[in-house]
ChimeraX commands (.cxc) that place a marker at each C-alpha (Angstrom):
marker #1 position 3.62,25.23,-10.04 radius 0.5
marker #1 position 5.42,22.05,-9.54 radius 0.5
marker #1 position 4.63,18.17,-10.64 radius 0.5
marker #1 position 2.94,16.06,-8.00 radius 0.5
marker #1 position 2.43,12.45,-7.10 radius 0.5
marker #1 position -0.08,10.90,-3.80 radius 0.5
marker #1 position 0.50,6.90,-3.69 radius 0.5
marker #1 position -2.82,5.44,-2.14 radius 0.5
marker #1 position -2.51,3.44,1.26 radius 0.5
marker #1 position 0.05,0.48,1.21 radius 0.5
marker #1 position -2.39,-1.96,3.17 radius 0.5
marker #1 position 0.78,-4.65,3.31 radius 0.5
marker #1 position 1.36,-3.98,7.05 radius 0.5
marker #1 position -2.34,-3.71,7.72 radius 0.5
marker #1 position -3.61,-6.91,10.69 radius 0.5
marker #1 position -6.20,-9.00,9.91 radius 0.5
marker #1 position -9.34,-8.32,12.03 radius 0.5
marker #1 position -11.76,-11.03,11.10 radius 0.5
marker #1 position -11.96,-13.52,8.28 radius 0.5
marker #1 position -15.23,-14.94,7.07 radius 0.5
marker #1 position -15.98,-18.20,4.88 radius 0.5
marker #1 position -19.49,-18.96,3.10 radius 0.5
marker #1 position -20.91,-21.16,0.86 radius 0.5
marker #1 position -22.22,-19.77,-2.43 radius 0.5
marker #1 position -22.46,-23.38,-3.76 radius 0.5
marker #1 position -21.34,-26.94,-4.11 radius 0.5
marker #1 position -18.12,-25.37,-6.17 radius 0.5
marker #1 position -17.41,-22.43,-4.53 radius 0.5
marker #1 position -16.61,-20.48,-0.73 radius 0.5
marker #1 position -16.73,-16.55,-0.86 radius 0.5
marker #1 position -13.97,-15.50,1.85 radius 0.5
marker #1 position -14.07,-12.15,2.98 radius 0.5
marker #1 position -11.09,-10.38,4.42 radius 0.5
marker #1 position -11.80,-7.95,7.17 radius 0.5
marker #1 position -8.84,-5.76,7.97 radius 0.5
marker #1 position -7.68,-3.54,11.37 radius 0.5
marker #1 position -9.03,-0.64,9.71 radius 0.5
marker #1 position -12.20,-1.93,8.19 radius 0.5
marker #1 position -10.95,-2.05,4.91 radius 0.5
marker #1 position -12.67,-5.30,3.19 radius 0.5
marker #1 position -10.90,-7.45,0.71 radius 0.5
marker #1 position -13.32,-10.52,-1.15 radius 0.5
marker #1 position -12.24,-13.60,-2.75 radius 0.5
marker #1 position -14.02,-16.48,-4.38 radius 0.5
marker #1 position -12.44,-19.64,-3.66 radius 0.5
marker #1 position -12.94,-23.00,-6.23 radius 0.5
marker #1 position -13.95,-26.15,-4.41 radius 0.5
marker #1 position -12.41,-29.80,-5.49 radius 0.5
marker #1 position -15.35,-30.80,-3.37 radius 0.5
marker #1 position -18.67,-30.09,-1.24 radius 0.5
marker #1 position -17.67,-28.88,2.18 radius 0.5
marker #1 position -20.39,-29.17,4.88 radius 0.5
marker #1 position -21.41,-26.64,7.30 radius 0.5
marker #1 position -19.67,-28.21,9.90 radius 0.5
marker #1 position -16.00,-28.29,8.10 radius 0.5
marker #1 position -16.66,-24.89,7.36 radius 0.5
marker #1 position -17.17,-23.38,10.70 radius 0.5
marker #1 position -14.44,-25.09,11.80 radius 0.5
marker #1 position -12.39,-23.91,8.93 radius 0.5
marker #1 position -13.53,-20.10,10.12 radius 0.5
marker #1 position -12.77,-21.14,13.66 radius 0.5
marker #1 position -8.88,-22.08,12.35 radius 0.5
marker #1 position -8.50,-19.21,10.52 radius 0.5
marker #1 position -9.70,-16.85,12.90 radius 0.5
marker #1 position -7.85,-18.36,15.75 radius 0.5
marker #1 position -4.10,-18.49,13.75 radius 0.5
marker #1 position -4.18,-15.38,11.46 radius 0.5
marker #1 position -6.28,-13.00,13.51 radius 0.5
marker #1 position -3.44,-9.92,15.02 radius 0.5
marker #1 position -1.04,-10.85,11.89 radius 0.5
marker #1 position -0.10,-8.39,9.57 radius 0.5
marker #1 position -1.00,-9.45,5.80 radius 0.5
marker #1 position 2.97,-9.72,5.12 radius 0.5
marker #1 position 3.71,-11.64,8.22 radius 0.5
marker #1 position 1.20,-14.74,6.69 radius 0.5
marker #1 position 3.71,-16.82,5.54 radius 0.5
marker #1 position 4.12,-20.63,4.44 radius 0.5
marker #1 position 5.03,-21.59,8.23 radius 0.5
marker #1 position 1.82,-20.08,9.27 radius 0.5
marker #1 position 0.08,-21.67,6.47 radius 0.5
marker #1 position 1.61,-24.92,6.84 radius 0.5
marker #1 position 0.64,-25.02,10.67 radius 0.5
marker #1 position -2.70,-24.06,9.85 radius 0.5
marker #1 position -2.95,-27.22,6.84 radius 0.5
marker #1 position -1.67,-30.01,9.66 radius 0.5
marker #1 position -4.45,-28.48,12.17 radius 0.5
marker #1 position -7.23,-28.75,9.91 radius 0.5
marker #1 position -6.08,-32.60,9.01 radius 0.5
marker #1 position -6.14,-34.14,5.55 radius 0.5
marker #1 position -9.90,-34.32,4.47 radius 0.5
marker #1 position -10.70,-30.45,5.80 radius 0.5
marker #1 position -10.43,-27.80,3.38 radius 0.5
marker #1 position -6.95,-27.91,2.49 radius 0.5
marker #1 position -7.46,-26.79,-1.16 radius 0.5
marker #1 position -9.79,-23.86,0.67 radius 0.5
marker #1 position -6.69,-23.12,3.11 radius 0.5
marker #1 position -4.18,-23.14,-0.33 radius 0.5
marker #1 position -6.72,-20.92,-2.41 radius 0.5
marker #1 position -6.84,-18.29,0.91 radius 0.5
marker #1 position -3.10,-18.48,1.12 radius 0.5
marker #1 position -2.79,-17.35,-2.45 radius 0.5
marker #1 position -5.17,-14.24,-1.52 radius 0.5
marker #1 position -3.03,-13.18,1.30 radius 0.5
marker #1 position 0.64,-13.44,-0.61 radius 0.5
marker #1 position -1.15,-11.51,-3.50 radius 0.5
marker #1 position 0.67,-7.84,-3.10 radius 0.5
marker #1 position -1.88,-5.12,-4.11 radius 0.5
marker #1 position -0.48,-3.27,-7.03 radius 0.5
marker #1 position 0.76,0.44,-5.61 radius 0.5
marker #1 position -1.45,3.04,-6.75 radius 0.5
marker #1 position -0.22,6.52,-7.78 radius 0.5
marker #1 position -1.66,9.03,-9.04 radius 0.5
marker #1 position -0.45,12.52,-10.25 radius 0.5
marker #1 position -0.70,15.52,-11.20 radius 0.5
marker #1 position 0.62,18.85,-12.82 radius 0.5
marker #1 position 3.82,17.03,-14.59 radius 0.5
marker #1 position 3.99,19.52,-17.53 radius 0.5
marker #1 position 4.67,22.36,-14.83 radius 0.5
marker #1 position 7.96,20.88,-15.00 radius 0.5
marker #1 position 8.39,22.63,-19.16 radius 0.5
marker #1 position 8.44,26.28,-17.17 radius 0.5
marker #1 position 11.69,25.72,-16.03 radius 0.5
marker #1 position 14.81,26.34,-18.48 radius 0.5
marker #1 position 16.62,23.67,-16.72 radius 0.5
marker #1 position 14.31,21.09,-17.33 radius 0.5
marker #1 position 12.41,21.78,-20.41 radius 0.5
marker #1 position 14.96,21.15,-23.09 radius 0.5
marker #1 position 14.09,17.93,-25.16 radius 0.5
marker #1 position 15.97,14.82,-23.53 radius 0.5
marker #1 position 14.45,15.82,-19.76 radius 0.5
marker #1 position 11.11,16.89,-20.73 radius 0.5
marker #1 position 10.99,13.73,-22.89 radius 0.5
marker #1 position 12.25,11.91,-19.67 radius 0.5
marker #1 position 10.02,13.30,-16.95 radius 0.5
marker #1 position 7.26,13.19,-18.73 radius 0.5
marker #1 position 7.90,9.30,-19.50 radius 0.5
marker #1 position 8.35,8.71,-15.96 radius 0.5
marker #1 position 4.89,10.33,-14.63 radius 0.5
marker #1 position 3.08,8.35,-17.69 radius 0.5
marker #1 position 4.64,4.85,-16.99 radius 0.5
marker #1 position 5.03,5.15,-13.28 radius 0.5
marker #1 position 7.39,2.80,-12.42 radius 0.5
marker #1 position 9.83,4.63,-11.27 radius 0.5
marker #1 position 7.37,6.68,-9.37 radius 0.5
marker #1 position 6.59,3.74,-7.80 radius 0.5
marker #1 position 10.55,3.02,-6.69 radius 0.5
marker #1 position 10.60,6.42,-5.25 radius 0.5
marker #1 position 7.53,5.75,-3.17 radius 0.5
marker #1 position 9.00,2.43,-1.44 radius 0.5
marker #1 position 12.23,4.52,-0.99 radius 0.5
marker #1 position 10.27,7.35,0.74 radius 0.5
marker #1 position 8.65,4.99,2.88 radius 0.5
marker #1 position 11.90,2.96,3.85 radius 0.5
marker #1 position 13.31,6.08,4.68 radius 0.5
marker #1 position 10.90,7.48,6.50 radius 0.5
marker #1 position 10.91,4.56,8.94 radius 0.5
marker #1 position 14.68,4.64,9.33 radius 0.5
marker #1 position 14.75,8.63,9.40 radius 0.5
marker #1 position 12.46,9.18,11.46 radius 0.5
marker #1 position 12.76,12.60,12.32 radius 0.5
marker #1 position 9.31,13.13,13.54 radius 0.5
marker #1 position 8.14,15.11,10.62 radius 0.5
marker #1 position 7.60,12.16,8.00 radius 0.5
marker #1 position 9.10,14.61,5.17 radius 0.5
marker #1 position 11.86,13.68,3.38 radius 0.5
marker #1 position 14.05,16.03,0.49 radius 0.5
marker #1 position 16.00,14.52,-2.43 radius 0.5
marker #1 position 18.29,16.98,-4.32 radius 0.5
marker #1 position 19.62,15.99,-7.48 radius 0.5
marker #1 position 21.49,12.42,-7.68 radius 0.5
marker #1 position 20.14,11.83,-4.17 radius 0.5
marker #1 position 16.92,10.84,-5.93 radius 0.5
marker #1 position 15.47,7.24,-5.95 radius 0.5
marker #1 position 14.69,8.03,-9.26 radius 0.5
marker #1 position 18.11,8.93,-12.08 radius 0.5
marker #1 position 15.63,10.62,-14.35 radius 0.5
marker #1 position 15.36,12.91,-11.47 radius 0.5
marker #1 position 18.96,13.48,-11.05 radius 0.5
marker #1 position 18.36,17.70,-12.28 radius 0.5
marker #1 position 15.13,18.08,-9.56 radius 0.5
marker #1 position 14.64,18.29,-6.50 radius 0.5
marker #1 position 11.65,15.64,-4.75 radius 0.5
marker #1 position 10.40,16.40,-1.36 radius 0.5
marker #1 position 8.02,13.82,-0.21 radius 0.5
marker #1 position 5.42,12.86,3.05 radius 0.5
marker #1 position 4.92,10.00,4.63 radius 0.5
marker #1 position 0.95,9.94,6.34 radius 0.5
marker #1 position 0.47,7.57,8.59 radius 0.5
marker #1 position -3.36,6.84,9.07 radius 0.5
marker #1 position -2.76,4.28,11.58 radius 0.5
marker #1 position -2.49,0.00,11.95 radius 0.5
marker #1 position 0.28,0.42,9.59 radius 0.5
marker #1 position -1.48,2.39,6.91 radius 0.5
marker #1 position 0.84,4.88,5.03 radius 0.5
marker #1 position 1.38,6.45,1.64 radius 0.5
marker #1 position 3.51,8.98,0.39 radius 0.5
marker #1 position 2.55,12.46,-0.99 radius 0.5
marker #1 position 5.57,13.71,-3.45 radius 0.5
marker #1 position 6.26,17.30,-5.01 radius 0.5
marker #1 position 9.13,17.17,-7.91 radius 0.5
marker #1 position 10.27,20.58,-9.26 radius 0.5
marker #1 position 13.93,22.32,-10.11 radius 0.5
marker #1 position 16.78,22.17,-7.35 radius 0.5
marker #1 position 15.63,25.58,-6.91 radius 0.5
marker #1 position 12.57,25.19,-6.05 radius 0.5
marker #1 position 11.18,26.81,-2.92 radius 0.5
marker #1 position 11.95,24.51,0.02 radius 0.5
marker #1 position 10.58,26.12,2.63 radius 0.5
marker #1 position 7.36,26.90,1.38 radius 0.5
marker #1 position 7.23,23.18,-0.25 radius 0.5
marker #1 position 7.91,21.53,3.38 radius 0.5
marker #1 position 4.94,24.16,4.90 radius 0.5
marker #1 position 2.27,22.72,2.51 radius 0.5
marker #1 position 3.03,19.25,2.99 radius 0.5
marker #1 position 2.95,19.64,6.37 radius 0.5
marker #1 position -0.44,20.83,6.16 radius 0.5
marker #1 position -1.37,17.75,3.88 radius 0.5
marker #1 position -0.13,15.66,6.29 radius 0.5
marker #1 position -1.95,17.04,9.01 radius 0.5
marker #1 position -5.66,17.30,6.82 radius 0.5
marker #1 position -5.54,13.69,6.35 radius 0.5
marker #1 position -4.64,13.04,10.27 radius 0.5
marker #1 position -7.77,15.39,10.78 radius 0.5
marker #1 position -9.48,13.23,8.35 radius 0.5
marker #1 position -9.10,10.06,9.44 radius 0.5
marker #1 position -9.21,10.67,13.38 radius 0.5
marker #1 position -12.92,12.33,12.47 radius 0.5
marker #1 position -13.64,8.87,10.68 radius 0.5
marker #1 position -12.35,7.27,13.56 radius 0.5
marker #1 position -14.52,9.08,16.23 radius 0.5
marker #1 position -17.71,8.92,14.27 radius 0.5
marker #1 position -17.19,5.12,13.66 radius 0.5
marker link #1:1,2 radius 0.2
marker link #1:2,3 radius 0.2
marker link #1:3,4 radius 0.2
marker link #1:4,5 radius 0.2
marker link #1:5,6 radius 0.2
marker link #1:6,7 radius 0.2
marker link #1:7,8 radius 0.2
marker link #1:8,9 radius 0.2
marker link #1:9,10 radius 0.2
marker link #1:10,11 radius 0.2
marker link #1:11,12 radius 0.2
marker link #1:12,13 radius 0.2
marker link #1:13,14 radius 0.2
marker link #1:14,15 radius 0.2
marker link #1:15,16 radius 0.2
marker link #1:16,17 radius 0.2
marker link #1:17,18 radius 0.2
marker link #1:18,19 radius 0.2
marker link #1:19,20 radius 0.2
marker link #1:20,21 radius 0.2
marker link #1:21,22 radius 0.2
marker link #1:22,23 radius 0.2
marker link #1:23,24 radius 0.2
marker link #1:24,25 radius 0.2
marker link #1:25,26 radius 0.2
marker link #1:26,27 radius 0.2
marker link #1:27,28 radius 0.2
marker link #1:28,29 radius 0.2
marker link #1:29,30 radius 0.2
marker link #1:30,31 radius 0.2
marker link #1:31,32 radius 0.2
marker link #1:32,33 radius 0.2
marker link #1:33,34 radius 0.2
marker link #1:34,35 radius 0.2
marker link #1:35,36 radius 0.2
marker link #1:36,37 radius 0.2
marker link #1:37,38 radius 0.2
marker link #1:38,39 radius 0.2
marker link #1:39,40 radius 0.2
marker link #1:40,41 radius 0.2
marker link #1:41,42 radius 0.2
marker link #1:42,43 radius 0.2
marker link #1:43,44 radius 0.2
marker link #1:44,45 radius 0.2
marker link #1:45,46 radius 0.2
marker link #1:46,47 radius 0.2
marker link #1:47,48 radius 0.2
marker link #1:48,49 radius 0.2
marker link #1:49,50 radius 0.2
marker link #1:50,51 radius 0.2
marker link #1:51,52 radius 0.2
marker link #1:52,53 radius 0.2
marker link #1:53,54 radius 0.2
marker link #1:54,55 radius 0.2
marker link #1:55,56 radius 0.2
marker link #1:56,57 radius 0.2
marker link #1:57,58 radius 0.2
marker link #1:58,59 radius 0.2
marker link #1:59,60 radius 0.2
marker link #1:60,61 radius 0.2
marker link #1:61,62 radius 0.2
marker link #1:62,63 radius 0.2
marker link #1:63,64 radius 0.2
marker link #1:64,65 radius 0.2
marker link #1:65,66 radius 0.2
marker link #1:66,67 radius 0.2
marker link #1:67,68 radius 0.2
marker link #1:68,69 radius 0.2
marker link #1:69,70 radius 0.2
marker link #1:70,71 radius 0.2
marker link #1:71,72 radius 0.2
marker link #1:72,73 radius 0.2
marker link #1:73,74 radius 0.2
marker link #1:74,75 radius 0.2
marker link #1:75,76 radius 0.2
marker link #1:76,77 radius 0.2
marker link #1:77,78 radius 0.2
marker link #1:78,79 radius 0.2
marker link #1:79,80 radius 0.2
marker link #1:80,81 radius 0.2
marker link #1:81,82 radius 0.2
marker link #1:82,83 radius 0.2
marker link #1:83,84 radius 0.2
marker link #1:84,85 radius 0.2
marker link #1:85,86 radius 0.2
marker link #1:86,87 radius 0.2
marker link #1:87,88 radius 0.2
marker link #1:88,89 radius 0.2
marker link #1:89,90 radius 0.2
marker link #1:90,91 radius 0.2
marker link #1:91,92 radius 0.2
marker link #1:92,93 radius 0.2
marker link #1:93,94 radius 0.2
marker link #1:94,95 radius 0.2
marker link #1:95,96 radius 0.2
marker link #1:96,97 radius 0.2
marker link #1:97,98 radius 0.2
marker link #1:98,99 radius 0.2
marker link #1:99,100 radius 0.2
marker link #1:100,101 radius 0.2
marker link #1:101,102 radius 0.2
marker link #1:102,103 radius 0.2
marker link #1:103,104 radius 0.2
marker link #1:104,105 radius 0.2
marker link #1:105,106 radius 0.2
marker link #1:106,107 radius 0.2
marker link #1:107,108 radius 0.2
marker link #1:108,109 radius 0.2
marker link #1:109,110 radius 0.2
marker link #1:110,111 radius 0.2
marker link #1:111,112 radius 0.2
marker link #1:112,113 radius 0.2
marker link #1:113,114 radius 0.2
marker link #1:114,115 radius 0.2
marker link #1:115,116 radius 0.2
marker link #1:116,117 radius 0.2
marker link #1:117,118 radius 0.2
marker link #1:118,119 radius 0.2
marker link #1:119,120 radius 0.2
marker link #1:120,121 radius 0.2
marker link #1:121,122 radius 0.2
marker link #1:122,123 radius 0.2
marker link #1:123,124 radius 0.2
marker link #1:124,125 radius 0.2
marker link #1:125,126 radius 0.2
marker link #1:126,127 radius 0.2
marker link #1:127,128 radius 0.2
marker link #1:128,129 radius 0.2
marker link #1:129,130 radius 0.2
marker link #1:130,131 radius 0.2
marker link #1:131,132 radius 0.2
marker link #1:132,133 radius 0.2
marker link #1:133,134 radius 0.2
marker link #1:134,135 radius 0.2
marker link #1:135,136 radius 0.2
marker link #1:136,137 radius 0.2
marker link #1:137,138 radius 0.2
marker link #1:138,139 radius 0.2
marker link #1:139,140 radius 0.2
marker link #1:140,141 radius 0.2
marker link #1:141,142 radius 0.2
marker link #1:142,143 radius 0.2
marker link #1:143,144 radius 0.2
marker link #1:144,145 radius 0.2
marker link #1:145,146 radius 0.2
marker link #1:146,147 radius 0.2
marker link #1:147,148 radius 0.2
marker link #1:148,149 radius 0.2
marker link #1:149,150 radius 0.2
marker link #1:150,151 radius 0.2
marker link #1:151,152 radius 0.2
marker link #1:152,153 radius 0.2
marker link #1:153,154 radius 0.2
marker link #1:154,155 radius 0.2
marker link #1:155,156 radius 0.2
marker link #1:156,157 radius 0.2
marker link #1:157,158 radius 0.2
marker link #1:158,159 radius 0.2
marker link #1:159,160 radius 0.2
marker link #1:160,161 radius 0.2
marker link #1:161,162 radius 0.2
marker link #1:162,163 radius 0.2
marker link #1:163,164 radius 0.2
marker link #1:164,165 radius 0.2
marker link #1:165,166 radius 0.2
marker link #1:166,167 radius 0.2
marker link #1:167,168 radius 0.2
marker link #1:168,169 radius 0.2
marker link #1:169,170 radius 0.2
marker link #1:170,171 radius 0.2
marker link #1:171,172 radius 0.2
marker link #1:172,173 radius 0.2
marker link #1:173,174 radius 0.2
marker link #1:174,175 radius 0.2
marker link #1:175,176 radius 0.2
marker link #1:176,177 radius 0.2
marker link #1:177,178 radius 0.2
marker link #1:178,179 radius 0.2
marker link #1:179,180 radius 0.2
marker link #1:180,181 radius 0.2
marker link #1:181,182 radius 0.2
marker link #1:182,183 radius 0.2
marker link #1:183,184 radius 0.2
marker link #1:184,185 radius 0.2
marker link #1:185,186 radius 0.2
marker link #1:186,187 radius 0.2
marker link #1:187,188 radius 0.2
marker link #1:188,189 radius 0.2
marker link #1:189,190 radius 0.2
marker link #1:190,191 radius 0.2
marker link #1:191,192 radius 0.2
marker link #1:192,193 radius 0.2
marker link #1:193,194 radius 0.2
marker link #1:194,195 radius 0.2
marker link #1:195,196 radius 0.2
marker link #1:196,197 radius 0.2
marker link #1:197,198 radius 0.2
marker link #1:198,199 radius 0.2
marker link #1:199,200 radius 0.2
marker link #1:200,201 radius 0.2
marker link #1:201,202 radius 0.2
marker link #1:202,203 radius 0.2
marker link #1:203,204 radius 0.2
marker link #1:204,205 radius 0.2
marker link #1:205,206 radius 0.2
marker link #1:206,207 radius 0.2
marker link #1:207,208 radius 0.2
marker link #1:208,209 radius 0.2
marker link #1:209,210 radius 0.2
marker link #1:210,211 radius 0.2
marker link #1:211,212 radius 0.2
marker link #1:212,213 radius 0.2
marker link #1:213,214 radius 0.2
marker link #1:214,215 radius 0.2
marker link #1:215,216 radius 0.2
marker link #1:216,217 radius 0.2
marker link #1:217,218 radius 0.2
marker link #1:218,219 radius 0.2
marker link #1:219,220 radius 0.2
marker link #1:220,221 radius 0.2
marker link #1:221,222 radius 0.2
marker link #1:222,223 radius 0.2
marker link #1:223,224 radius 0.2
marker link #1:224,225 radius 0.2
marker link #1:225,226 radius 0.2
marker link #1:226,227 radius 0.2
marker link #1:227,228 radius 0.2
marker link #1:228,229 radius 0.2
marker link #1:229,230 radius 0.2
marker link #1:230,231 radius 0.2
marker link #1:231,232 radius 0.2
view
């Protein structure tokens, strides 16, 4: 009976496993992306001009070699630029660019959610101004998405080896939150793969009983993905 939010995976701190470059054409290189957990991101890169086969697999060879073990947000301009003076003048450097771009291109965070009209059975909340409020804030999702980073942040420094964390009131992220309550989860499904499972109702909402089912969440989606894991 209360409003929910799940933010997919943040893949940000997710290690590159395996990168892969191959000619479609005289014009263009299809990279893919393979990440610690399988996950597969694709990219068409523009060529200035023809590559051969043999400044490609050497490209690949570069690539693989420097970025393989980094985390997407540790691939930085250093690495890049290290990577440009090893490859020399004439050997893919728009190719290396165009890749660059890929990896400093964040993901947007999505959220998804559920249930926010609960939020009208409580006399607290369901006068004009915070109904009109709430509800604003589950349709845009901005702000959902501030209290999502926030969870996560915290969870990191906080860790108090349950992943959950409980806003009351003004201690929310989120001001048009300041009369609920948000308890969130942080799962973890490994290689630096977490999201953030949020439950927003009244201040007083029942805490106990809140904290019990995310818990559970939590420990489905452990289930989950150490099932994909062994069957893999």
């Amino acid at each position: 009976n209360y409003a929910t939010l799940v933010s997919a995976p943040d893949v940000n701190h997710n290690k590159v496993k395996f990168i892969q470059l191959s000619q479609v054409d005289d014009q263009h290189l299809l990279a893919v992306i393979v990440m610690n957990n399988n996950m597969v991101r694709n990219k068409m890169l523009d060529l200035y001009e023809p590559l051969d086969n043999e400044t490609i697999l050497k490209l690949n060879i570069l690539l693989n070699t420097s970025l393989n073990g980094l985390a997407m947000n540790e691939i930085n301009l250093g690495n890049i630029a290290s990577i440009k003076e090893r490859a020399g003048i004439h050997s893919g450097i728009d190719v290396i660019d165009a890749l660059a771009q890929t990896f400093a291109e964040s993901e947007d965070l999505k959220i998804y959610t559920s249930g926010a009209t609960n939020i009208l059975k409580y006399p607290e909340l369901s006068d004009s101004n915070n109904a009109a409020t709430l509800l604003s804030a589950f349709e845009e999702k901005e702000e959902l998405a501030s209290l999502v980073t926030e969870s996560l942040s915290d969870s990191e420094k906080k860790d108090n080896g349950t992943g959950i964390q409980v806003y009351i009131g003004n201690e929310s992220p989120i001001q048009t939150m300041k009369d609920c309550s948000v308890v969130t989860a942080t799962y973890d499904l490994g290689e630096g793969i977490k999201g953030t499972i949020g439950i927003v109702g009244p201040k007083r909402m029942d805490y106990e009983k809140v904290m019990d089912n995310l818990k559970t969440l939590k420990s489905q989606l452990d289930g989950i993905y150490k099932k994909s894991e062994d069957e893999t």
